[in-house]
C-alpha distance (Angstrom), angle and dihedral (degrees) to the residues before:
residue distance angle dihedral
X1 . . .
X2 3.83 . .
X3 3.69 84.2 .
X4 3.76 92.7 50.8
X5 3.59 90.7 45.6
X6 4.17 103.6 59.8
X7 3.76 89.9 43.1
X8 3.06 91.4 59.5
X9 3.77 99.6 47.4
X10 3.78 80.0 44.1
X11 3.68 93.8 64.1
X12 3.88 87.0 41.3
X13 3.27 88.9 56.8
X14 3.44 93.3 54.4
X15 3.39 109.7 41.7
X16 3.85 104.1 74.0
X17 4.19 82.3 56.1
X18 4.40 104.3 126.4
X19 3.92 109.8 -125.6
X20 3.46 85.0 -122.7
X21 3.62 107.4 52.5
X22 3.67 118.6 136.2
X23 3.68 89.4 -125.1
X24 4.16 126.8 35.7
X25 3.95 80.8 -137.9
X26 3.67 127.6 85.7
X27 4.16 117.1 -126.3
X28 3.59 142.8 -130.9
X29 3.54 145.0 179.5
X30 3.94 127.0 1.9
X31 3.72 137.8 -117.4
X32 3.69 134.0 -120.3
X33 3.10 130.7 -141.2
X34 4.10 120.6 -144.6
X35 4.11 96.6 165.9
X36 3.57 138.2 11.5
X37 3.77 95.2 -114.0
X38 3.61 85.0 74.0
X39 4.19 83.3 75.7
X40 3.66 92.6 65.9
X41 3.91 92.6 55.0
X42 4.02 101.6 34.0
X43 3.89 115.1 26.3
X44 3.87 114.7 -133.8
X45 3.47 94.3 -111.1
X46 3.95 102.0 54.3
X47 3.44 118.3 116.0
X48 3.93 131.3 -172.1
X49 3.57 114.0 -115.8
X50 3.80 128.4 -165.2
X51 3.98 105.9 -122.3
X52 3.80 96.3 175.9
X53 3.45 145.6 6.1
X54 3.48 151.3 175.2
X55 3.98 103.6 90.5
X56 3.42 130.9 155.2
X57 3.96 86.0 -149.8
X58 3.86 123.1 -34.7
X59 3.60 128.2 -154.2
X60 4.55 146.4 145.5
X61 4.34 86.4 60.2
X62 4.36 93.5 -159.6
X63 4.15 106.3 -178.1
X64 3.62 108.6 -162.4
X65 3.39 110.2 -156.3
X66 3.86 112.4 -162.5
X67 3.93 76.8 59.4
X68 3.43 104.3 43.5
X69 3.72 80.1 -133.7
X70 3.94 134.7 145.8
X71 3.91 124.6 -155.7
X72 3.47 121.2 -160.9
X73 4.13 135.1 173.6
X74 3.08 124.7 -132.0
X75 3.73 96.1 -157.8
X76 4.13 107.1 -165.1
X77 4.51 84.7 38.2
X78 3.75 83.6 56.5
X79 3.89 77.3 -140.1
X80 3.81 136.1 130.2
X81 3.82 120.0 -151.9
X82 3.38 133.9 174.1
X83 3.90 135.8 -148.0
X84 3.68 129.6 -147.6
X85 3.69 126.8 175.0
X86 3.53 90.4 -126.7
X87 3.93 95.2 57.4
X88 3.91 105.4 6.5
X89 3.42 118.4 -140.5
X90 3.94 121.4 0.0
X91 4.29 136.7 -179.7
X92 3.98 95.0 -106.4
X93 3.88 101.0 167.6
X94 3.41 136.7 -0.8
X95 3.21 139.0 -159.7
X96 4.01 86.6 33.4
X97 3.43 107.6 165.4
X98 4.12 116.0 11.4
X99 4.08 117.9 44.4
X100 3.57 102.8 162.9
X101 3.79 118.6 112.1
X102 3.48 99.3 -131.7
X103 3.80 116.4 96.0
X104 3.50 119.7 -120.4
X105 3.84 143.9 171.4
X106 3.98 135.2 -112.1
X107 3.82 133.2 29.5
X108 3.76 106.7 -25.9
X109 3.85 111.2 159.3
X110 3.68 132.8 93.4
X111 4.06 118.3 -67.3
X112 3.79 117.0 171.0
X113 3.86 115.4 44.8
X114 3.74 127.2 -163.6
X115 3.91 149.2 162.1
X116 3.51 117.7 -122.8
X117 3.81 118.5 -138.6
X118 4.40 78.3 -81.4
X119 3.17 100.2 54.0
X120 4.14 96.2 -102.6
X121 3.38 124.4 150.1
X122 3.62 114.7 -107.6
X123 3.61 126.8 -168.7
X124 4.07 144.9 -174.4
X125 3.77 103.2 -134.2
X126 3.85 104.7 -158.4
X127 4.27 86.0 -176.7
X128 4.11 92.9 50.9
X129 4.20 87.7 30.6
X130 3.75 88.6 -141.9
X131 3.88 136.6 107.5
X132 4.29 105.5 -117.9
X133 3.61 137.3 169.6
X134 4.25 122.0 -139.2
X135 3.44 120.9 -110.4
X136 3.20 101.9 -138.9
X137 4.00 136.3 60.7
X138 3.89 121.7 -78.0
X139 4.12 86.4 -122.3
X140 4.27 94.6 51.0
X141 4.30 97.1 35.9
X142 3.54 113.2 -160.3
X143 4.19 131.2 171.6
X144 3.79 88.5 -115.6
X145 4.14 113.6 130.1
X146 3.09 132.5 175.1
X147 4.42 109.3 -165.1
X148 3.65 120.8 -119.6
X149 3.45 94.5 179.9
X150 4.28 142.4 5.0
X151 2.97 112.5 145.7
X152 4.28 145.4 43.9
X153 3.81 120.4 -153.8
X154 3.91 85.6 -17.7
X155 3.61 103.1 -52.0
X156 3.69 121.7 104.4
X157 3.71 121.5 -108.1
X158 4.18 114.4 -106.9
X159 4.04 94.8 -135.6
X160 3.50 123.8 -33.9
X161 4.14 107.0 -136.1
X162 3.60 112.2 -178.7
X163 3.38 142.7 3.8
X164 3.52 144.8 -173.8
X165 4.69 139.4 -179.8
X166 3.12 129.6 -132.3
X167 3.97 122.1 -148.2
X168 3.78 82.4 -93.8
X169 3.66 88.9 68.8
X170 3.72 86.3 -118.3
X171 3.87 118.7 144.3
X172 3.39 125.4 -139.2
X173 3.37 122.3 -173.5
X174 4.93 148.5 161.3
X175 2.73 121.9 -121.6
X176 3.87 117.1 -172.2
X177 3.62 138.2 149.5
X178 3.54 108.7 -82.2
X179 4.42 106.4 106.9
X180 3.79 83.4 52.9
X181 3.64 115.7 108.1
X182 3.47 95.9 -114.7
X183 3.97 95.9 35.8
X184 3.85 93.3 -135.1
X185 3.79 143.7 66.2
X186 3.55 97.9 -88.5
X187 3.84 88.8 76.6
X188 3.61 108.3 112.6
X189 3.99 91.8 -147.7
X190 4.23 80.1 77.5
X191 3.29 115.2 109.5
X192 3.71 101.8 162.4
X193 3.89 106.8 78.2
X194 3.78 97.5 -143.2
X195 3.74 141.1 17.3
X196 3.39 117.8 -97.3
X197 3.74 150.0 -177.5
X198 4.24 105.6 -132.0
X199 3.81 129.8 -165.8
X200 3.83 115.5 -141.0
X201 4.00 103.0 -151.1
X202 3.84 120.9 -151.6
X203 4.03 88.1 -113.1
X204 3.86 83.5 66.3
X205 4.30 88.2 -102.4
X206 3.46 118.2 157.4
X207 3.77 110.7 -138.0
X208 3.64 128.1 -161.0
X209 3.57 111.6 -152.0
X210 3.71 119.1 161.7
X211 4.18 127.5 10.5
X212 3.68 101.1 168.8
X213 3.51 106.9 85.1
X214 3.86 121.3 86.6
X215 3.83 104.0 -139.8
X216 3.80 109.4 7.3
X217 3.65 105.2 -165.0
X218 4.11 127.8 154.9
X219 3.34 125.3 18.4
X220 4.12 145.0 172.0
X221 3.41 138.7 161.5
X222 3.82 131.6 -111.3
X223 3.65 128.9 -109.3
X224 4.11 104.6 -70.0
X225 3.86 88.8 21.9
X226 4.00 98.6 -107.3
X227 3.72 95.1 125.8
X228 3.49 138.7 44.0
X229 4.08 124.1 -148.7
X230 4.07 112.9 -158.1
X231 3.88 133.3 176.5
X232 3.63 120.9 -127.1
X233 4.01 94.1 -150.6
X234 4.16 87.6 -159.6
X235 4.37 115.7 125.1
X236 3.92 73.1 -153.0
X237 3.82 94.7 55.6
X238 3.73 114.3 17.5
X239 3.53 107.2 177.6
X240 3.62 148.7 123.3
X241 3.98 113.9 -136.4
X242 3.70 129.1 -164.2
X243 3.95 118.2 -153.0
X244 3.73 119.4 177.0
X245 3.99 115.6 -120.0
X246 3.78 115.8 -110.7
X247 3.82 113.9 168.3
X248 3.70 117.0 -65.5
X249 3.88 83.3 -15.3
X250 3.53 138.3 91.9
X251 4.25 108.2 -150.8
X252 3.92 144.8 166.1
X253 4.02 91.4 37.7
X254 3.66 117.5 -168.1
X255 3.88 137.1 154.3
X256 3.78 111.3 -85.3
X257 4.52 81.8 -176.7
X258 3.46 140.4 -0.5
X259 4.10 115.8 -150.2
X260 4.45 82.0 -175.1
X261 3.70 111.8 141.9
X262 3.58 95.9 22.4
X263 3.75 127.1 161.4
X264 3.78 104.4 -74.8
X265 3.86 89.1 -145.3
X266 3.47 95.6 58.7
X267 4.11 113.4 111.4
X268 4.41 111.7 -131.0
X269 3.84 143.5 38.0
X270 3.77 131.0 -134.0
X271 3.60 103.9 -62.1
X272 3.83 147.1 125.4
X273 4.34 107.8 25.1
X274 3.63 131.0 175.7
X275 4.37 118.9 -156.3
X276 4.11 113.3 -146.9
X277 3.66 128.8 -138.8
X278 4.00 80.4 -92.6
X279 3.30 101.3 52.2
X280 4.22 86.1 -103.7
X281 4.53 104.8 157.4
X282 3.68 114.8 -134.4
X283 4.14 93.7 -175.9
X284 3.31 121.4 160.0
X285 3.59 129.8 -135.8
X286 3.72 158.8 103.6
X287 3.59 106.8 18.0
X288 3.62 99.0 6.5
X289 4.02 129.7 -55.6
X290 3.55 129.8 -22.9
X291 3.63 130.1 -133.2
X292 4.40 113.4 -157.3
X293 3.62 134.3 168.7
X294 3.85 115.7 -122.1
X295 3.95 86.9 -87.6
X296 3.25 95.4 53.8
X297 3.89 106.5 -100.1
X298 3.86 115.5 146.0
X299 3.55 116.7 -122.0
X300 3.64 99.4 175.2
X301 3.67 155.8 -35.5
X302 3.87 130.6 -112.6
X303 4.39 84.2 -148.8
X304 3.94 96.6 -155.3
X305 3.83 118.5 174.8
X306 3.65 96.3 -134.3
X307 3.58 123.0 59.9
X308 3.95 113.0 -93.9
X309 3.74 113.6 -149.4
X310 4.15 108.3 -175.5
X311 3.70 140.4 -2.7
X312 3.70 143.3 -151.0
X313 3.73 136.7 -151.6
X314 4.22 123.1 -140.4
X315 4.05 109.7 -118.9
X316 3.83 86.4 -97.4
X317 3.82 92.3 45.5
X318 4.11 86.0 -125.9
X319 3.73 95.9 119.8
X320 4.05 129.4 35.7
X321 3.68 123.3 -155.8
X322 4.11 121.0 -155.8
X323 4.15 131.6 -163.8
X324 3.39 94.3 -135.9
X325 4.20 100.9 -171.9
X326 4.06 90.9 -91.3
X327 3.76 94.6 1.1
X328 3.44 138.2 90.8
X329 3.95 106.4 -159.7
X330 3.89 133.4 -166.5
X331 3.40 132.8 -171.9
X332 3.78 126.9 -179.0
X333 3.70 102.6 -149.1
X334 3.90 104.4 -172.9
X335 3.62 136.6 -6.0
């Protein structure tokens, strides 16, 4: 019936679209504009257009390039799908991020997607709170996994969220409450006393390397991978800090943004963020998705109604896509 259901708000969706639209795709939201480097990175004249729909809530955007391919989850489905523009949106792998038989409550599907250095499929399973690869190949999808990692000092992780390599082929990787039933740390099915952001070394180490932050959420590197950007996905605590990478250590942490005092009315969080070849911030948050220089300056907003939890770039980093709660979004940014 869920099935059923977003088709037909996709065809909804679609039919009030004018024959002679600029774009086959309907459009939401606006951006602002806070400096006129922003022009460089997001012509005037893009717009954000809604390329599916139907979600229950979408997250971990992965565009696959030699495919022309974007994954998405759909984290309460416990369902990947994929969109191309040849077909639109598709059922690419389900179930993605929970496989035990035993029925249980809250958000249990895949969130963060990734490639590892072979071009596998990696996923954070918030339902089987571990970090796993697919067995299988990303043309012939299958619910085969194999774990890479569940568990820190012996105590299983609470829902790993996001995850990202670095040319080492080490995987870092948050891991706070949210696929728990109760989505916080009062859940007594948490047996990890703090939420943390872990390094998974090539030797198959787990590596603790930051505890202090209340809701660690998105993270990349910069440009020569010497520092590390994460969201702290706390109303409390809205902010994005930058720590410089030492080792098996993250040290010198400072915030890179601060969303505090934000409109109230404003749908989203610090979440999901992608880093450019120059050091450009795609981070999404309250009120939609933030654009920042490397040093943190905000250049503009992509103000979207709904909350936006993650975004990914296009191979030549023309073209960003955006889970947008039941949205997929697209916006060509330059020629």
């Amino acid at each position: 019936m869920k099935y059923i259901s977003f088709l037909l708000l996709w065809v909804l969706c679609f039919s009030c679209i004018g024959k002679n639209d600029r774009s086959p795709y309907p459009t939401t939201g606006f951006i602002e504009r806070f400096d006129p480097a922003l022009d460089a990175i997001i012509s005037p004249d893009a717009t954000v257009e809604i390329i599916a729909t139907g979600l229950d809530w979408s997250e971990g955007p992965l565009w696959i390039d030699n495919r022309k391919m974007l994954l998405f989850s759909d984290v309460p489905r416990d369902t990947v799908f994929k969109w191309t523009e040849a077909k639109g949106m598709e059922f690419y792998l389900t179930p993605s991020g929970y496989t035990d038989t035993i029925k249980r409550g809250g958000e249990i599907g895949s969130n963060g997607l990734l490639l590892d250095r072979d071009g596998n499929l990696v996923l954070c399973q918030c339902g089987n709170r571990q970090m796993a690869v697919m067995n299988a190949s990303l043309d012939h999808p299958k619910p085969d996994y194999r774990s890479l990692a569940d568990r820190y000092d012996g105590k299983r992780f609470s829902s790993p969220n996001d995850a990202v390599y670095n040319r080492k082929a080490e995987l870092f990787f948050t891991d706070p409450p949210y696929g728990l039933v109760s989505k916080d740390d009062s859940d007594p099915e948490k047996e990890i006393p703090f939420n943390g952001v872990f390094k998974l070394a090539t030797d198959g180490s787990i590596k603790l390397l930051i505890d202090s932050l209340s809701r660690p959420n998105g993270l990349a590197f910069f440009p020569g991978e010497k520092e590390l950007l994460v969201a702290n996905s706390d109303p409390a605590i809205p902010n994005w800090y930058l720590f410089d990478i030492r080792g098996d250590s993250l040290a010198n942490p400072r915030i890179f943004y601060s969303a505090a005092g934000y409109d109230p009315s404003w749908k989203g969080l610090p979440d999901g963020l992608k880093i450019d070849r120059q050091g450009n911030v795609f981070a999404s948050g309250p009120g939609g998705v933030y654009i920042f220089n490397t040093f943190g300056k905000k250049l503009g907003l992509i103000r979207l109604e709904e909350a936006a939890s993650n975004c990914a770039l296009s191979g030549d980093e023309k073209t960003l896509f955006i889970t947008n709660d039941m949205n997929i979004l697209r916006i060509k940014m330059r020629d």
